[in-house]
Structure formats: C-alpha cells, structure tokens
N, C-alpha and C positions, 0 to 999 in steps of 0.2 A: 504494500500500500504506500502510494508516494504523499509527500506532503503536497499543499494545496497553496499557491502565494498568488496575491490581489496588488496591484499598484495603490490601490487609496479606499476610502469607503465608497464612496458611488459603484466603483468597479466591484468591489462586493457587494455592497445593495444589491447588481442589478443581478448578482449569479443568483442570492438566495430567493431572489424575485420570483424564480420561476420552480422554486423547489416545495413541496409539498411538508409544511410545519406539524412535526408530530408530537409536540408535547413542548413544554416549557416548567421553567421550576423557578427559585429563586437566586438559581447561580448562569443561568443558559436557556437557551432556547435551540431545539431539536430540529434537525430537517434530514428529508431522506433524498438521496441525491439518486440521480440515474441510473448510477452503475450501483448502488443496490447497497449503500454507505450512510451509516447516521454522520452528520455534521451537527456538532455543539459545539454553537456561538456561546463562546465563555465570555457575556454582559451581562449576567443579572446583577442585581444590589448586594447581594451574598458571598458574589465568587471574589474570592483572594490570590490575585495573579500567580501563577507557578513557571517554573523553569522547564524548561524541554525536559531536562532529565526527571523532571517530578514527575509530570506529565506522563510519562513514556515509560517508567520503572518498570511497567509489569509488562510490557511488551511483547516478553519473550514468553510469557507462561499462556499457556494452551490448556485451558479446561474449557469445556465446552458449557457448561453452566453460568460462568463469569467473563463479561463481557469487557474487554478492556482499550484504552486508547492503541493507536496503529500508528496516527500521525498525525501531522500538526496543522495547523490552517495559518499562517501568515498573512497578515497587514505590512506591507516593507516590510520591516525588520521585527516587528510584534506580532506575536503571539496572539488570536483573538478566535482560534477555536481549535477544538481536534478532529479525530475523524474516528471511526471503529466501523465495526460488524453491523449490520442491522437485523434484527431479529423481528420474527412475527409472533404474533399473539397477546393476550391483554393485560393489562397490569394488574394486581391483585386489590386496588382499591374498590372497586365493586364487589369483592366476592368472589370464592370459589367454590360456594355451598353444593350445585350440582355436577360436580366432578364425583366420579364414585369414590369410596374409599381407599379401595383397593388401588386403584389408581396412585393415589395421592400416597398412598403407600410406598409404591414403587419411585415415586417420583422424590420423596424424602430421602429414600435410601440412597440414589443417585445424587440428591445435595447434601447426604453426608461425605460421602464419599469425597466428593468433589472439595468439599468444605476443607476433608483433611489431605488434602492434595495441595490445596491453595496455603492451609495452616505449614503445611512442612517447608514453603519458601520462606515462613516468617511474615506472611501480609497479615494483616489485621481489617478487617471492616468495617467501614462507620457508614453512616447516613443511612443505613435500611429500615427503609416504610415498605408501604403498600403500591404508592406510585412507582419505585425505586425497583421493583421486583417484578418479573411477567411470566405467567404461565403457557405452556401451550405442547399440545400432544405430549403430555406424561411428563414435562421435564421445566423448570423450573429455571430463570437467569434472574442474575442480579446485572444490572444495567445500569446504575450511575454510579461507579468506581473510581471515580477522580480524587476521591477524599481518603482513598483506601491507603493502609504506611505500613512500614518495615517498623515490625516490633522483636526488641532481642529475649522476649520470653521464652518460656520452653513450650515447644510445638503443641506438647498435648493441653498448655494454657489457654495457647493462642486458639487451638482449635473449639474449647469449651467455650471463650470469651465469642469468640464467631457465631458459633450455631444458637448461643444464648441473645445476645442482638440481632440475629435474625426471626428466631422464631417468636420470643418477645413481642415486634415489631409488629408483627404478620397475622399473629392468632388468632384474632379478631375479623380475619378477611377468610378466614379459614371455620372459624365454629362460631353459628351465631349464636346471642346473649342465651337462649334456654339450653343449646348444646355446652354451651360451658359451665351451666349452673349443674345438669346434670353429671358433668365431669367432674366438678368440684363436689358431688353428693356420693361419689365412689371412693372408699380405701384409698382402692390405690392411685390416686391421681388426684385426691383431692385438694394437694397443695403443688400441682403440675407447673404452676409459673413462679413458684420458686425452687423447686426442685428443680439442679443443674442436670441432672444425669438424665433425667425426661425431657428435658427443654432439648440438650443436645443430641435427643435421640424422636424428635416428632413423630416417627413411625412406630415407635413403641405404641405412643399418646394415641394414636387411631387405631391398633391392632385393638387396645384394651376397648377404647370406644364402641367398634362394631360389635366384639364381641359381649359386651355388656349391653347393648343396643339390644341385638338379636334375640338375647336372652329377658329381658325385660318385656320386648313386644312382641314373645311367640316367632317370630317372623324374621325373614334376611332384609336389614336396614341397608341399602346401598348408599345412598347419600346422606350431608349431613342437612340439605335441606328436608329431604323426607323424614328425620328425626325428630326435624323442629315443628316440624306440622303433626307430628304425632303427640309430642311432649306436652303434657298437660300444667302448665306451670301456671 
C-alpha cells in the first residue's frame, strides 16, 4: 500500500469530494476510496498529531481481526491522514442480539485467539466501544487502532488487560438489559463483569448462557434476542 500526497487543501478537498464518507468520530472522518481502502482524515477536535513511526508501528503484524494503518496520506510535508484495509459489515452499536449463539461462540474464540496473538507483540488496546468494533460472517474486527501502544508488561497481563477492555466495552451490544439480569441471577456468572477470567474468556459467558437458557425454557434458545422476548422480568 503506497502512501497518498496532495499539493495543498483544495487538491485534497477535491479527491475526498468524490469519495463515499463512512463514519466519523471525534479524532477523523472515514472514506472509502476506489481501490477498496478506508482513508482517515486525522481532523477531528480529539486527534493528537503523531509521527509516521506512531502511526505505522503495527504495520507489520497480520491478524486478520485487527485492523491497522498501511500508510500515510500527506499535505506537503504533513501528515493529515492514513490509509488501511477496509472491511465490510456493521458496527456493534446497534446490536448483535440476533446472531445465534453458537455463532458468537465461534467468533469469541477467534478474538481470543487473535487477542493473544496481538498480546505476544506487546500492543495494548484503548478506545474500544461499540462504534470502534464490527461484526460480520462469524468474525469480529477492531477498527480504530491508532490509539493502540507498546506496553513492556508481561504478555499474559497485557492479554487479560485487552480482552477485559474489550469485552467490558461491548457487552451491552451483545446481551440486552433482561439477558444480563438473568446472567447476573446464575452462580456462576453472577458477578461476570468483574470476574477477569470470564470477561477474558466471552465464550465461556455464552456456553453457560445457552445452556442455562435451554434448561430454564424446556427448549433450544438460539438467540439472545429470543431470550429477551421470553424473559419475564
């Protein structure tokens, strides 16, 4: 992926002009370029200027889960966006109540996995929400990584402190309000958002789910929205 340089703003204006705006946050604004490339314009009120090498740190790591910059976008000699992967599918702030379980099962194990892939280079994660993260056919990315650093902890910290800020974050777009009363109303999971060892392990947190699910209502619960329509609270 080469880097992207502009003689002045007009000459940028006129490129994103014609590019299709797919999100915006408080540090950027998103566009999807032709050849099939997210560009984020790093202007919002939030974003704190970085250095090519900040920018570009994680370059070389290849997880297919974590999305990370490629290359640079240039104003003359400034810096004023990057470039990456673009990915399809939708972000987790509406919801992923009708996903199966099992599904989501499968797709947790895959970001842990990935988690401790990313954990063993030393990267650490911040900013993960809902808007920050997107689902799509069984697999799960984190997509705005620009805030992400090199921490000199030990691996299996880094990787607790990870999957705990993400799943923390996220739980909420995953189990609605009467699915997690119900969770918090079982043994074993009734303190699941401070318990580290469940939080780092989500797929546990739904194994018990369904299986407590099923058993409660006779019947095989596949989603967590058909739970919520059943749950009498």
């Amino acid at each position: 992926m080469e880097n992207l340089y502009f003689q002045n703003q007009e000459h940028f204006d006129a490129y994103i002009r014609n590019l299709e705006c797919i999100g915006s946050g408080s540090e950027s604004f998103c566009y999807k370029t032709s050849k099939g490339l997210v560009l984020k314009h790093l202007c919002g009120i939030s974003y704190e200027p970085k250095t090519k090498e900040e920018l570009l740190q994680f370059k070389d790591i290849v997880i297919k889960n974590y999305i990370f910059a490629q290359a640079l976008v240039y104003m003359k000699d400034e810096i004023v966006g990057i470039l990456m992967p673009y990915v399809t599918g939708k972000t987790l702030e509406n919801g992923i109540y009708n996903i199966q379980i099992k599904t989501l099962i499968k797709a947790f194990d895959e970001l842990v996995e990935a988690t401790k892939k990313l954990s063993s280079y030393g990267v650490s994660v911040f900013d993960v929400c809902d808007i920050n993260m997107m689902y799509n056919r069984g697999r799960f990315y984190l997509i705005d990584t620009i805030n992400y650093y090199k921490s000199d902890k030990q691996e299996e910290l880094i990787f607790k402190e990870n999957m705990y800020r993400i799943f923390i974050n996220i739980y909420k777009e995953i189990f609605t309000r009467k699915v997690v009363k119900f969770l918090e109303s079982l043994p074993e999971t009734k303190d699941f958002k401070k318990d580290i060892e469940l939080i780092t392990n989500p797929s546990i947190i739904l194994e018990i789910l369904q299986k407590k699910l099923n058993e409660y209502f006779g019947c095989e619960i596949k989603t967590v929205a058909e739970a919520s329509k059943k749950i009498n609270y």
